[in-house]
N, C-alpha and C positions, 0 to 999 in steps of 0.2 A: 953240213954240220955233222959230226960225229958225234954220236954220244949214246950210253947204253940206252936201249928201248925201258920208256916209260922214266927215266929221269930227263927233270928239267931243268936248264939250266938258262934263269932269265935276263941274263947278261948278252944270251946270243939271241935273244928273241929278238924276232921280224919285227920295227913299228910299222902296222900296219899303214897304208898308203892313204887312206879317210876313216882317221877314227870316230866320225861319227857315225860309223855301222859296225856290228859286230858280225865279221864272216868267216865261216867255219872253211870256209873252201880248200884253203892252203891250209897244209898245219904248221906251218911256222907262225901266219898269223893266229892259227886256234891255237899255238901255246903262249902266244900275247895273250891274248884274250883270258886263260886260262889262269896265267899269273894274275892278270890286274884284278879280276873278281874272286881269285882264291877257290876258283871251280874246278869239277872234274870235267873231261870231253864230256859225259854225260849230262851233265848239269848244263853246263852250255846250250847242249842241243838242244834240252828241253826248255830252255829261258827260251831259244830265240822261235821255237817253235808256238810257245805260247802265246809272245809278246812280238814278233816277229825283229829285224835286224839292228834294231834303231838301237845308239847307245845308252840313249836315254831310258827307253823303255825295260832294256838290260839289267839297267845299272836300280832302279827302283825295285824290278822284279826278284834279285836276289837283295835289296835292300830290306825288303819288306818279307822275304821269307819265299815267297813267290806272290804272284799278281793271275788273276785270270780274269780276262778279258773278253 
């Protein structure tokens, strides 16, 4: 995918292959990821570090502001 560094464009994002985990590994899915919670890579890594990979647990943690666990 071409595209200037640090624009994204969520038309060509990866769906991830099991959305019920959120994983930073590839960054095509960390720019799914990125889109669907309106996150920065940072923020990401700190949801799934706190709350670990689970969508569920993701999707509450920046629901809520953040969650600690």
């Amino acid at each position: 995918m071409d595209r200037p560094e640090g624009r994204f464009d969520p038309l060509c994002a990866t769906i991830p292959a099991d959305k019920k985990y959120v994983c930073l590994d590839r960054s095509d899915e960390a720019d799914y990821w990125r889109s669907h919670f309106g996150a920065t890579r940072d923020e990401l890594e700190r949801a799934v570090e706190a709350v670990r990979h689970g969508y569920a647990a993701v999707s509450v943690y920046f629901s809520q502001g953040s969650v600690t666990y």
